[in-house]
Backbone bond lengths (Angstrom), bond angles and torsions (degrees), N, CA, C in turn:
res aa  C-N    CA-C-N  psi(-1)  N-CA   C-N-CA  omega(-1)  CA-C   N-CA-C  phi
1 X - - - 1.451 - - 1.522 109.71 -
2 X 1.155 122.99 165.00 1.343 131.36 -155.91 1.760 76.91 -96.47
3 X 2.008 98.76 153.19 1.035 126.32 -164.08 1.687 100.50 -97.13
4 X 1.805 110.11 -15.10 1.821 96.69 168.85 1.087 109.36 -93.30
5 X 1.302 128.06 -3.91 1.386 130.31 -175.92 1.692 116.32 -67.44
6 X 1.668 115.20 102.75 0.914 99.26 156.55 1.460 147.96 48.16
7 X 1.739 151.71 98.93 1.417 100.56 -164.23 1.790 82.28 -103.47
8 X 1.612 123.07 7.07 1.427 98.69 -161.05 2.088 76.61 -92.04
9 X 0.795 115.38 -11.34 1.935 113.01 169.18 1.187 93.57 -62.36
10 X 1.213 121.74 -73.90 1.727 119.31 -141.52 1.928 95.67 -71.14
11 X 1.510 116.14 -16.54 1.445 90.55 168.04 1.209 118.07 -98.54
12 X 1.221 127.08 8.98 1.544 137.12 -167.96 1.793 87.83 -91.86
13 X 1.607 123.49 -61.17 1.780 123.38 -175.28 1.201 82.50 -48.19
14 X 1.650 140.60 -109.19 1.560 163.70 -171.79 1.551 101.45 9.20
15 X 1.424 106.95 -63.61 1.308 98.68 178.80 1.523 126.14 -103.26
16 X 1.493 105.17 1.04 1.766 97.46 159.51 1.847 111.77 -82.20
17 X 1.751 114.86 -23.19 1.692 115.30 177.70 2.067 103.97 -45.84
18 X 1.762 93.90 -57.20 1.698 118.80 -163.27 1.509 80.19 -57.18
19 X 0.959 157.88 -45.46 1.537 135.91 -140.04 1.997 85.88 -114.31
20 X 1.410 123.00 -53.43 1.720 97.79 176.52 1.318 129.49 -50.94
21 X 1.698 106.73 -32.87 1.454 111.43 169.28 1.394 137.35 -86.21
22 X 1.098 107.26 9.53 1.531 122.49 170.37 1.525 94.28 86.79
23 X 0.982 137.21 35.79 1.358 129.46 176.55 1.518 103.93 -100.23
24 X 1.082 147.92 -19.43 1.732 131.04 141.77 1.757 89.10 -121.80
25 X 1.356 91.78 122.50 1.777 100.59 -175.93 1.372 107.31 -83.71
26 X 1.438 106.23 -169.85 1.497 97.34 -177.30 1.648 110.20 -87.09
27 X 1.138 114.79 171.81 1.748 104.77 -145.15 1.636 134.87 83.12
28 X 1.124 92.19 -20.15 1.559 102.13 -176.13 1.774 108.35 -81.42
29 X 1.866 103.99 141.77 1.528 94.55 -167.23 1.181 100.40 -96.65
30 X 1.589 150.04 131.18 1.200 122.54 170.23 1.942 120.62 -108.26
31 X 1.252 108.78 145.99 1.714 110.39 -155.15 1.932 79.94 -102.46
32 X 1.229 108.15 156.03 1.856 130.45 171.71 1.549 95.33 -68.15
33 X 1.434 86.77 -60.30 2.126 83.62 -164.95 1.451 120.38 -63.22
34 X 1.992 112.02 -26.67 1.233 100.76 159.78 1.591 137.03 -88.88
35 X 1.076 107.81 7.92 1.536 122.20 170.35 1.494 107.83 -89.77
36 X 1.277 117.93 -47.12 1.384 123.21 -171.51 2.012 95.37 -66.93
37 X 1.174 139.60 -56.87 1.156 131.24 150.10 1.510 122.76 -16.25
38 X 1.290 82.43 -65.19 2.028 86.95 -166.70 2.116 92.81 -66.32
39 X 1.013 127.19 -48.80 1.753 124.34 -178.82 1.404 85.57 -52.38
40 X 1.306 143.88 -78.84 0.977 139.06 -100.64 1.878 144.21 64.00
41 X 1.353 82.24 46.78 1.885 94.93 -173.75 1.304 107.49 -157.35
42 X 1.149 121.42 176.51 1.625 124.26 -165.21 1.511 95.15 -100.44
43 X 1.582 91.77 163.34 2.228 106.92 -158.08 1.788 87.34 -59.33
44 X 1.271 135.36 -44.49 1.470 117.15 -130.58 1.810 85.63 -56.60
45 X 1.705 113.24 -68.79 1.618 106.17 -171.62 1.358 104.05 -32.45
46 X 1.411 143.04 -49.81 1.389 155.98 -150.17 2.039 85.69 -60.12
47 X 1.417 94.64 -79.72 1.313 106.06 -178.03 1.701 125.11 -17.83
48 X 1.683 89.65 -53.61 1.680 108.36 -163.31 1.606 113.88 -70.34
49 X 1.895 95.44 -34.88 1.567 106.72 165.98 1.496 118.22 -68.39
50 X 1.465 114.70 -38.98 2.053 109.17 172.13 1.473 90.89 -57.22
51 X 1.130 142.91 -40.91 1.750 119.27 -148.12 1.429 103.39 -89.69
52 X 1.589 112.75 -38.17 1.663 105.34 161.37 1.330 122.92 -49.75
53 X 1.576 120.56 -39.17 1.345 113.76 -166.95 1.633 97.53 -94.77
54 X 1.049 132.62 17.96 1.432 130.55 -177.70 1.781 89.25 -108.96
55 X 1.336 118.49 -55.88 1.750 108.81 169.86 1.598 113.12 -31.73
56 X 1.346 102.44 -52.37 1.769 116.25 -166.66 1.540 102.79 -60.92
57 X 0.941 123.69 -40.88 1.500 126.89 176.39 1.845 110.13 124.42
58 X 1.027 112.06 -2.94 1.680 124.05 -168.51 1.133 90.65 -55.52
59 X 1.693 120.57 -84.99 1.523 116.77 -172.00 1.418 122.90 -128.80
60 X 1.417 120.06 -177.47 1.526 122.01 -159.09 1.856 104.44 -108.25
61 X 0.946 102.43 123.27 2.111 91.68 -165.68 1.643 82.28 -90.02
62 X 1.407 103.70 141.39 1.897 105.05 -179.80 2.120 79.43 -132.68
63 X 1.354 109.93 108.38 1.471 128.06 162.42 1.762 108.49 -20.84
64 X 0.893 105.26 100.15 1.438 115.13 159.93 1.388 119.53 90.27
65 X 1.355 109.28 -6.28 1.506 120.29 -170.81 1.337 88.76 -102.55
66 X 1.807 124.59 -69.58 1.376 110.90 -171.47 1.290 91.19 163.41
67 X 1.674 129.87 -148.56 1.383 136.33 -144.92 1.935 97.33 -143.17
68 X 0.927 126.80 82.52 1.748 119.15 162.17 1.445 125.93 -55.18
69 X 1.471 133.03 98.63 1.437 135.07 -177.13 1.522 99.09 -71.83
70 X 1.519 90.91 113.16 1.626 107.00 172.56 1.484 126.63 -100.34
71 X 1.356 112.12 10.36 1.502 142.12 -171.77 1.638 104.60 22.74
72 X 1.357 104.42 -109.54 2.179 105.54 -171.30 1.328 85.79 -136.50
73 X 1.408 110.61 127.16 1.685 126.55 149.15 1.450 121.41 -59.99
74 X 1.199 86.98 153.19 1.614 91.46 175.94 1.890 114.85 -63.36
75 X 0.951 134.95 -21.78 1.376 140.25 179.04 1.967 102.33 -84.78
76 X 1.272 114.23 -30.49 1.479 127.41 157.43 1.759 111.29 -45.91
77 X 1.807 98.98 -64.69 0.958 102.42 -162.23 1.273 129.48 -62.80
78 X 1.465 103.31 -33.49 1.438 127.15 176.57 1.521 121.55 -67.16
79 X 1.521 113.52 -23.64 1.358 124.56 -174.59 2.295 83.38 -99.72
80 X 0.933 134.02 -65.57 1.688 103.22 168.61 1.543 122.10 -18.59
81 X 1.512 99.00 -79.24 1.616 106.89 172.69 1.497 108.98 -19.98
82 X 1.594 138.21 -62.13 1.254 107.10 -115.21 2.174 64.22 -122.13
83 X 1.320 124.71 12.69 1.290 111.54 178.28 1.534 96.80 -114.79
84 X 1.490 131.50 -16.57 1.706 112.00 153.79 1.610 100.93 -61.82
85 X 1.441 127.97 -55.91 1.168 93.14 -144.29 1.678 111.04 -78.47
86 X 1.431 123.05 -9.42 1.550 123.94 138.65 1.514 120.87 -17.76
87 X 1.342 105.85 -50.88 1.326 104.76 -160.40 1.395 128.16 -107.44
88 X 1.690 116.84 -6.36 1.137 152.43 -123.37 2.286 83.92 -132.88
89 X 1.954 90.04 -75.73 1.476 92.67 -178.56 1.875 108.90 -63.65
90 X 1.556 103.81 -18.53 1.812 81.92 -159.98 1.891 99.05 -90.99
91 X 1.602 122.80 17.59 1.418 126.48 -165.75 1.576 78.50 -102.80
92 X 1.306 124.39 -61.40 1.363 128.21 -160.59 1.046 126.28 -55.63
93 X 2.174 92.05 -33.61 1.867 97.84 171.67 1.538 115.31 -78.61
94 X 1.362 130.31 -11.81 1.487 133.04 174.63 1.724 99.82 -71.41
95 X 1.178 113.35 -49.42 1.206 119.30 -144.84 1.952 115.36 -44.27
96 X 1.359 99.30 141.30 1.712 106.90 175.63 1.339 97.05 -67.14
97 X 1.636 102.23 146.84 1.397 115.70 145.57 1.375 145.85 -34.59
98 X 1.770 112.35 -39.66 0.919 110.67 176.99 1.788 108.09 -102.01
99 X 1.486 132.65 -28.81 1.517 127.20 144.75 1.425 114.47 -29.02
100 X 1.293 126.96 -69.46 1.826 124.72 163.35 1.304 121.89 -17.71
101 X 1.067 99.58 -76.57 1.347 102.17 171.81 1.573 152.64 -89.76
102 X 1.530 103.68 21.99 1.488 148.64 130.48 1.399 115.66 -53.36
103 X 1.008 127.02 -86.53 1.319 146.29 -165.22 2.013 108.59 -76.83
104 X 1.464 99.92 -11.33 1.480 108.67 159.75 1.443 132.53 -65.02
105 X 1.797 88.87 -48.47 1.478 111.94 177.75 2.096 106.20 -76.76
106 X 1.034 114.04 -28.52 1.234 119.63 -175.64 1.945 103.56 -81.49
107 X 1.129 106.50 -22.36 1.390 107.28 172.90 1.402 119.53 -105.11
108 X 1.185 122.72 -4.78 1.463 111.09 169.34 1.477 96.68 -91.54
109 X 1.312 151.53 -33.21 1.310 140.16 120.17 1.001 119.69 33.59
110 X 0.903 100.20 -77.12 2.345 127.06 -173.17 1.046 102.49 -67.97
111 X 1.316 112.44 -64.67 1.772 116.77 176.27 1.538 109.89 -38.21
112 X 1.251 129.74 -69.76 1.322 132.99 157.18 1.971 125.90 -17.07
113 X 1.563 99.99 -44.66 1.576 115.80 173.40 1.510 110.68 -76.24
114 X 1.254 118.57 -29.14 1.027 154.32 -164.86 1.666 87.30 -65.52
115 X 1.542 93.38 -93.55 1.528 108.28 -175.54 1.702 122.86 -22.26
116 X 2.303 101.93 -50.81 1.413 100.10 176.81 1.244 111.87 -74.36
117 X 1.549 128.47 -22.37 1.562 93.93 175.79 1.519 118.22 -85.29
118 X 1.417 114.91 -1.83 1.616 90.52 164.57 1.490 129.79 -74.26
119 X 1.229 90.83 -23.32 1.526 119.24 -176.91 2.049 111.86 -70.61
120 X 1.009 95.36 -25.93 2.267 123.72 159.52 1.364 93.27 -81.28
121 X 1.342 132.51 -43.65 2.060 124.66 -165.55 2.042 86.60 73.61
122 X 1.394 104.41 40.63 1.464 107.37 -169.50 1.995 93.18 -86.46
123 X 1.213 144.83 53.37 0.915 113.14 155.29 1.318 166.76 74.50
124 X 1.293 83.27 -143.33 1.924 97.29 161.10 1.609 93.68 -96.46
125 X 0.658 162.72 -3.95 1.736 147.43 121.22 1.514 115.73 -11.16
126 X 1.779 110.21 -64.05 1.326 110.99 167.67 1.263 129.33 -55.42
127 X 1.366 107.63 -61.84 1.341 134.76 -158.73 1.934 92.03 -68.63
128 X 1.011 152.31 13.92 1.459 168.15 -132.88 1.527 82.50 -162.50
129 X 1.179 131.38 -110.45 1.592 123.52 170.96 0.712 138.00 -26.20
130 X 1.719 132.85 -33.07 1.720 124.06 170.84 2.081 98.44 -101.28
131 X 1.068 110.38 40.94 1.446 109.61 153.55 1.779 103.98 -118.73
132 X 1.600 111.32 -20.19 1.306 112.98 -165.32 1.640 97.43 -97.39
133 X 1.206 111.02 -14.38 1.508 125.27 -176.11 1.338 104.97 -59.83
134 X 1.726 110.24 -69.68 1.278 130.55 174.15 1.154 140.54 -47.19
135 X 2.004 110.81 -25.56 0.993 120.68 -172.10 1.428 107.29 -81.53
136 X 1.628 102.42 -29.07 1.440 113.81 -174.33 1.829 103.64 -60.82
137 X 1.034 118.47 -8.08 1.663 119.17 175.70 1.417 108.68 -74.06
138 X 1.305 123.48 -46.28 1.098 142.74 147.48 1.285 129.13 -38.93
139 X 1.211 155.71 -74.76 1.260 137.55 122.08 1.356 147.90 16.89
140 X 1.781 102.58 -29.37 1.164 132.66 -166.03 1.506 103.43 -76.02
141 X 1.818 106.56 -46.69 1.457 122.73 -170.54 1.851 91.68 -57.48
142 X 0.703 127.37 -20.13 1.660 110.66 -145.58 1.651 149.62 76.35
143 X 1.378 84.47 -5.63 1.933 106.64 -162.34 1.647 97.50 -113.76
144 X 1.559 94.31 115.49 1.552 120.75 -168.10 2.003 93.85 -71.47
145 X 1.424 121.17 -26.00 1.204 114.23 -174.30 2.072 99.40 -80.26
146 X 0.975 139.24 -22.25 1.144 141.71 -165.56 1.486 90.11 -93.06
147 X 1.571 137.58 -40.79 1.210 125.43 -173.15 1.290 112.75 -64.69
148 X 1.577 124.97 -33.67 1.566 138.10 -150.63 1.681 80.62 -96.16
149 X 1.206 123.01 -61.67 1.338 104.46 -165.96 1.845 122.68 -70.57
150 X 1.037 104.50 -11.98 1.816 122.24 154.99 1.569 112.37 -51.85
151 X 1.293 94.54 -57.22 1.373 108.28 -162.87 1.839 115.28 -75.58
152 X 1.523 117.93 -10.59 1.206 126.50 137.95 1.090 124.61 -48.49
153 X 1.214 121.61 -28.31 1.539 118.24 174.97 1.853 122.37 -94.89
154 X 0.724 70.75 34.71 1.803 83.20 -167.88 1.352 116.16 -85.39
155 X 1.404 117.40 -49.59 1.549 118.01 173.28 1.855 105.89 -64.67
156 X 1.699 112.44 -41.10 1.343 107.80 -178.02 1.658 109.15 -46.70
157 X 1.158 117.64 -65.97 1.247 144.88 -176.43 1.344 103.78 -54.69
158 X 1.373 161.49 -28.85 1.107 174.43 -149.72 1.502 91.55 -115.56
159 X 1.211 129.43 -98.27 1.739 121.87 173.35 1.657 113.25 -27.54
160 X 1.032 117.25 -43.86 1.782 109.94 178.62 1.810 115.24 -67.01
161 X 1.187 106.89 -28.28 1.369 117.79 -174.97 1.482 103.74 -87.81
162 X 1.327 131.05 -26.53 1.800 136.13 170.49 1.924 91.01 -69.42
163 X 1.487 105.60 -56.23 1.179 92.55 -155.23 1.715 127.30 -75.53
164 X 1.848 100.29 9.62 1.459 123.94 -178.41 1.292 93.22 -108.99
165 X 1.452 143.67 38.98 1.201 139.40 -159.64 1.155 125.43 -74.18
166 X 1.660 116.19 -52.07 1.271 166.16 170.97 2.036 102.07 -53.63
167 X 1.123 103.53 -31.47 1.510 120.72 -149.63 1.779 82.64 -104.87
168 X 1.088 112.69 -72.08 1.870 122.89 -166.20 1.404 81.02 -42.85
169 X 1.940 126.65 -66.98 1.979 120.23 -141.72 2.107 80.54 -59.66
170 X 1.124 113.28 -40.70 1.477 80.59 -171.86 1.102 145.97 -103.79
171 X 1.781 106.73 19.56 1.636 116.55 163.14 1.461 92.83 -103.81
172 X 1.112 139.28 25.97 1.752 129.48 157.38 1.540 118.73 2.97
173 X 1.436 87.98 -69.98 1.464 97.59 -159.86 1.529 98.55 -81.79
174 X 0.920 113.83 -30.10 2.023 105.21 -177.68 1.181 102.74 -84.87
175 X 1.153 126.79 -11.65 1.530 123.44 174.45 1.902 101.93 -72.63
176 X 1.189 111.22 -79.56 1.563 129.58 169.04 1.429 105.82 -21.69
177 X 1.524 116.04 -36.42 1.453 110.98 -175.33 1.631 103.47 -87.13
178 X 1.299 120.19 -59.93 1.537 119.76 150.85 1.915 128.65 4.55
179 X 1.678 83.44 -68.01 1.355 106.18 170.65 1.909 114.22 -62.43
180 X 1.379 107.23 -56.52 1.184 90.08 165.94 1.069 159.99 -55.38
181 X 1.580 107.36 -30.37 1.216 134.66 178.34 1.802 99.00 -64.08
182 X 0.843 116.75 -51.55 1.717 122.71 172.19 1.235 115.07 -29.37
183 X 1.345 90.57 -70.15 1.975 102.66 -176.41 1.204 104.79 -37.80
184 X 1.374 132.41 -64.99 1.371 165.05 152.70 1.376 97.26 -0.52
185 X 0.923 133.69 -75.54 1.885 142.16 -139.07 1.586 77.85 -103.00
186 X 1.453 128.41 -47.37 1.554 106.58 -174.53 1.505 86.49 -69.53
187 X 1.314 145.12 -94.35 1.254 131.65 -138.44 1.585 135.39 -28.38
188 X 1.761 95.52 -28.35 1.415 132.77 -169.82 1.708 105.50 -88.99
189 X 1.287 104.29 3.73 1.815 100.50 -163.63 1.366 131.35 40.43
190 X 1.768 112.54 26.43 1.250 96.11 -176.09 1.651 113.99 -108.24
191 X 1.259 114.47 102.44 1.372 120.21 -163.56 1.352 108.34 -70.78
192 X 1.198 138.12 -18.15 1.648 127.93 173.92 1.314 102.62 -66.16
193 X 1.242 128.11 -28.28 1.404 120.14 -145.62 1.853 102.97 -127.97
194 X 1.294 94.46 8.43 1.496 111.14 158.43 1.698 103.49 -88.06
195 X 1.449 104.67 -78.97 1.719 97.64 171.62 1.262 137.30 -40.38
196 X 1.290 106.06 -25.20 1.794 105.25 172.15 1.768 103.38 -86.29
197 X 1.197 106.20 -20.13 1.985 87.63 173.77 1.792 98.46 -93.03
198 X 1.343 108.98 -35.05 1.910 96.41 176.13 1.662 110.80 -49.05
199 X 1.008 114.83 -54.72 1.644 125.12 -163.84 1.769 92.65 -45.09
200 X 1.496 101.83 -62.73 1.659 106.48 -157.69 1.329 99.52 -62.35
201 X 1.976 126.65 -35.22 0.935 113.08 -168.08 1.897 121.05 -78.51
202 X 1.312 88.01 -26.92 1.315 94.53 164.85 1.570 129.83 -74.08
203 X 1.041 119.25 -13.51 1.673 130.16 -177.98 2.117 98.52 -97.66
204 X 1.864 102.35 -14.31 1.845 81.47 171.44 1.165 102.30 -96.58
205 X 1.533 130.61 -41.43 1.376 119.01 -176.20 0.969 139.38 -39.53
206 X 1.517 104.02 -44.34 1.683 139.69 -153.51 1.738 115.62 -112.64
207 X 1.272 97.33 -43.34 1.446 100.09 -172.45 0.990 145.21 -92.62
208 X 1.521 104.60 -12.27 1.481 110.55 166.26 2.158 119.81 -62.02
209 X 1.399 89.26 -37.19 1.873 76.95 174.12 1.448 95.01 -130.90
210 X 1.461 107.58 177.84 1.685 103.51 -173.72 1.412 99.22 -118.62
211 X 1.634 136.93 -5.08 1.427 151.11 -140.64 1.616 97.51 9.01
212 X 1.563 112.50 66.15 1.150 115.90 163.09 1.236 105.23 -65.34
213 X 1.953 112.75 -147.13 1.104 153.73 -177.84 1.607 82.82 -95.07
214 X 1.007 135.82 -114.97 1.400 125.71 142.75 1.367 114.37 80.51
215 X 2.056 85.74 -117.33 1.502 109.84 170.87 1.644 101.60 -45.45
216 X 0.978 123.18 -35.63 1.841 123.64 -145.57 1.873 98.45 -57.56
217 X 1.268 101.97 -36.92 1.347 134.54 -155.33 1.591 107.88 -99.32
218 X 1.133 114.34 -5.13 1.448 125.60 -165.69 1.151 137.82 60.23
């Protein structure tokens, strides 16, 4: 991280990345003095970053004990799910002819990047590309207010996709096909038949667990 940046910023990114990527999951307790250790900086920035990420909804600050990462519930998760594909099918159904098929050719692309990092077991390689994949659906509509309010959902959606991790390396290939099929029906303008493969594709990735508080706990 950049050295003018902030240090109560640079611990607010540090420890909102560790909590999207499952790196203290939900359940996890977190202490000031051992975070401020592990950053390398004193608790107050430490402090200022738990109370931002306690606004955001990540975790619960309990006075003197420390910070519980409560990540996204399953009633969270399910209300994400069903507001990409709101936002996802109603960009694709606006979308111009010639935007479509721009952003077609730029996404089967991805799909392709896509493919080598599963083919690496690369990760957050993917999971970096199929958030940029998706957004590009978005984009599609044309409407800068549908992109910004998408793009609120990004950290949700980003933690659900770490915490299906295990699940994405091993539908690879049905995922990739998933993905393709998309490009496809957007390139083709046929918006019914975009939403009926988003819905399903979004309900395998995503929906089987929520790596709430929850799941964390069994």
């Amino acid at each position: 991280m950049s050295a003018g940046v902030p240090a109560g910023e640079r611990a607010y990114r540090a420890l909102r990345d560790r909590i999207l990527e499952g790196v203290d999951p939900p359940g996890t307790m977190l202490g000031e003095a051992a975070l401020a250790a592990d950053l390398g900086m004193s608790r107050t920035p430490v402090r200022v970053a738990l109370a931002r990420l306690q606004d955001e909804g990540w975790i619960v600050v309990y006075p003197k004990r420390g910070a519980l990462v409560t990540g996204v519930s399953p009633a969270v998760a399910a209300e994400l799910a069903d507001a990409r594909f709101v936002l996802e099918s109603t960009a694709v159904d606006r979308a111009s002819p010639q935007l479509r098929e721009t952003l077609a050719a730029r996404l089967a692309e991805s799909v392709e990047g896509q493919r080598e990092a599963f083919r690496r077991q690369d990760l957050r390689g993917f999971i970096d590309l199929t958030l940029r994949f998706h957004h590009g659906f978005v984009e599609a509509g044309g409407s800068s207010v549908l992109v910004e309010l998408y793009e609120r959902l990004a950290d949700r959606h980003r933690f659900l996709l770490f915490a299906a991790g295990d699940r994405l390396l091993a539908r690879c290939e049905e995922i990739i096909a998933e993905h393709q099929a998309l490009v496809e029906h957007l390139r083709a303008g046929d918006a019914p038949a975009f939403a009926t493969a988003l819905r399903a594709h979004i309900s395998q990735v995503t929906g089987e667990r929520s790596g709430g508080t929850e799941d964390a706990h069994g």
